[in-house]
N, C-alpha and C positions, 0 to 999 in steps of 0.2 A: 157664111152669109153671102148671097148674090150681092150684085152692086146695086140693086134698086132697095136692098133690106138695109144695107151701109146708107147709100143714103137718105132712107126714112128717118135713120136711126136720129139725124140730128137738124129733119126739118121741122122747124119750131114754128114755122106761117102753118105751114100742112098739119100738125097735130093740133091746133089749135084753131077750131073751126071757123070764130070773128077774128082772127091778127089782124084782116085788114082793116077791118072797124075799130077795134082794140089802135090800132097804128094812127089812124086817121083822127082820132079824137086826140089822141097822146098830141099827133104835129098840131094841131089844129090851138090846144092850149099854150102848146109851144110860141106860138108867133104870135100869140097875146100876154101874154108872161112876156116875149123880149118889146114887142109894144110899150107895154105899162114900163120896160124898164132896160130904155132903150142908153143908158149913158155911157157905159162903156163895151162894146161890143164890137168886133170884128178887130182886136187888135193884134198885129202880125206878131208872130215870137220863129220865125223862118222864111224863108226864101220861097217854098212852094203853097200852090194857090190855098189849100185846106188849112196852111198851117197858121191858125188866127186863134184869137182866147173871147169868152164872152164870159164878162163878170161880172158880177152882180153883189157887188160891197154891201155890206149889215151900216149900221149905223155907227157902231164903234169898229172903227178899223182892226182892236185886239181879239176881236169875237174870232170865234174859229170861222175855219174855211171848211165850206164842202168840194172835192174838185171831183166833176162827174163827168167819167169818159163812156159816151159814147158805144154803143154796143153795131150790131149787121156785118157779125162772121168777119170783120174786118177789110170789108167790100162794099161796105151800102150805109145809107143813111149819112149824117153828120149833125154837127152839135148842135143845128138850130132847132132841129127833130124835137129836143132832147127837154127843153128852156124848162118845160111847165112843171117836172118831175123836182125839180130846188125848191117848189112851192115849200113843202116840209120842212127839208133845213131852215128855210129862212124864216115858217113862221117859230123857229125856236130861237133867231137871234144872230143866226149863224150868218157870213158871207157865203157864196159859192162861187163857181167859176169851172166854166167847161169848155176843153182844147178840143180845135179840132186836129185831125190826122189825112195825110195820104192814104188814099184805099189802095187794094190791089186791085188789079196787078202794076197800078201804075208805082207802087211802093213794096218793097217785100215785107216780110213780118220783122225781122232784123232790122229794115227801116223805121218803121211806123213804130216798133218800140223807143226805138233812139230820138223817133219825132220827140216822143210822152217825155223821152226824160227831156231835150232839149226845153218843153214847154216847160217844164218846172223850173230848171234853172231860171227860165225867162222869169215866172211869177218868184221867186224868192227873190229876183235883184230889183224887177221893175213894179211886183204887187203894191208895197206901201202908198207909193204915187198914184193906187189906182183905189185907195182905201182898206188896204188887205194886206195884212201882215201880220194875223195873228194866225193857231196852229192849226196845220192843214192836215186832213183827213182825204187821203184817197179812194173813191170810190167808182166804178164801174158796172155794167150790166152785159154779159154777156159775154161777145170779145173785149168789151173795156173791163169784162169783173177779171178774164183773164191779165190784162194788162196794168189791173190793180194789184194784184198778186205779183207778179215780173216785175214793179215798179216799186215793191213796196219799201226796198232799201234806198228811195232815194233819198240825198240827205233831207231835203226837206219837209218829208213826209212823216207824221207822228203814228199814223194809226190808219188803217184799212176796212174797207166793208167791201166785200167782193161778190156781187150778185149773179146767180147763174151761169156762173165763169165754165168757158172749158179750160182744164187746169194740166190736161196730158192731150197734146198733138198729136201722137203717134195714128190713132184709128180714124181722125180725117181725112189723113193723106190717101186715104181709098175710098173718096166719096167723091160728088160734087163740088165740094167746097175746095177743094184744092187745084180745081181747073184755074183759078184766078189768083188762088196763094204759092202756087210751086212748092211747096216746103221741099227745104236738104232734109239730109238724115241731120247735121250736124243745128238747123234751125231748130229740126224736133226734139234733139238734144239738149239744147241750153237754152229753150221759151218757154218749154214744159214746163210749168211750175212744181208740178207733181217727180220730177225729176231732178228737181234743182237744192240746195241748204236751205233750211228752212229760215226766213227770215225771223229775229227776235221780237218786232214789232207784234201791236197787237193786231190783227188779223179775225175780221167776223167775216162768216161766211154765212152768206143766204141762199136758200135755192127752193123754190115751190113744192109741194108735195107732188104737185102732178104736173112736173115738167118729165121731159123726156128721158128714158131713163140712165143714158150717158151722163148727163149735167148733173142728177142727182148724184151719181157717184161719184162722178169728180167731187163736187165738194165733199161730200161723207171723207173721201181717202184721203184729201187734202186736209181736211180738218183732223182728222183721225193720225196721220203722219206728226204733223203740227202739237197736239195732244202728248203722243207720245215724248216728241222732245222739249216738254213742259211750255208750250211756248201761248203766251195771252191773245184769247178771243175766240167767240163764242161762233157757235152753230145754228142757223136760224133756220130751221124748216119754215117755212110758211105756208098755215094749212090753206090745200085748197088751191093754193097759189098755181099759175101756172104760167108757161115763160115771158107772156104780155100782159099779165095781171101780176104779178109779184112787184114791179113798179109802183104799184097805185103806192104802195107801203111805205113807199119812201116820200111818194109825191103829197101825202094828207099829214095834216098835222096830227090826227092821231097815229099814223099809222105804224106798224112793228117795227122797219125797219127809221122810219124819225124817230121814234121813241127810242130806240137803243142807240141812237149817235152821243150822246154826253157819254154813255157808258164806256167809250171809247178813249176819250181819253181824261179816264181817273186811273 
């Protein structure tokens, strides 16, 4: 493949002919969603300027937690983008709460994973205080469904949904995307998910019919690997779906990916 076919391979604004409209509505909900539900937001869990938590407590502090990281190739956007996509969880009762992260190149990939775990240790010591201490579901879109998957061992976390993740590093590093990630050989090695033991948790994996077709396969192989070593959680095509509309899913209270969150963790 030339480099301008590499990097088609994984522009998801460019295959997707409204992302910017698609984008502009999602922020737009976003800062009226943290509006309406402004009380605990922007709390530090780090030293650097991104590294803050916005959560948004249920009514009973034992209700589960939704924690949704953040997606943009791990370079762009941050959690405020994000607010209005918890609609879902929360009209089923659930808390949520979304970190944010160092981008690159101001952060390497090694970093910003380290950011995600450090923020969870923060929510498992300081959540209750903040009305949140029941079981948390890790979830992600994008580079955060990647980072849901890399993170899913951590102790805190019971259960995964990992949305349109890239799940194997390796064919980035010869695109675009990696002008501002640098990746090692040895980052590509041990961030890959698709490279890495399979975690025993349960683990769904979403990905659009008609997203691009790396992302599709990522999940297929990941889930399919996962399968194999009998390990719990399902595979969610979503028909139709495509890398800026597969969100609505999560964000509506009917939608495929709200409706399968209790399935999670029985």
């Amino acid at each position: 493949m030339s480099r301008a076919e590499r990097d088609a391979a994984y522009n998801n604004s460019a295959a997707v002919a409204n992302s910017a409209a698609l984008s502009a509505a999602r922020e737009a909900d976003s800062a009226a969603f943290r509006r309406a539900h402004g009380g605990h937001l922007d709390l530090r869990y780090g030293p650097r300027e991104r590294c803050a938590w916005d959560l948004f407590p249920a009514a009973d502090p034992a209700a589960p937690c939704l924690v949704f990281i953040h997606g943009g190739y791990w370079q762009r956007n941050g959690k405020e983008q994000f607010a209005g996509l918890i609609a879902g969880p929360c009209s089923l009762g659930w808390s949520a709460a979304l970190p944010g992260y160092t981008l690159a190149p101001d952060a390497s990939l090694t970093e910003i994973a380290a950011e995600i775990r450090t923020a969870l240790d923060w929510l498992g010591a300081e959540g209750p205080a903040h009305g949140i201490r029941g079981p948390v579901v890790l979830s992600g879109w994008s580079a955060g469904g990647h980072l849901t998957a890399l993170c899913l061992d951590h102790p805190l976390v019971t259960a995964g949904l990992a949305i349109s993740g890239v799940f194997e590093l390796g064919p980035i590093r010869d695109t675009y995307l990696n002008e501002k990630l640098r990746l090692t050989d040895e980052e590509i090695a041990v961030l890959s998910p698709l490279r890495l033991p399979m975690r025993g948790k349960p683990l769904a994996i979403a990905y659009g019919t008609a997203e691009l077709p790396p992302l599709v396969s990522d999940s297929r192989d990941l889930h399919a690997r996962r399968s194999a070593a009998h390990l719990p959680g399902a595979l969610l095509p979503v028909p139709g779906g495509d890398h800026f509309t597969i969100v609505h899913e999560l964000r509506d209270a009917g939608g495929m990916l709200t409706r399968h969150l209790p399935a999670l963790l029985r």
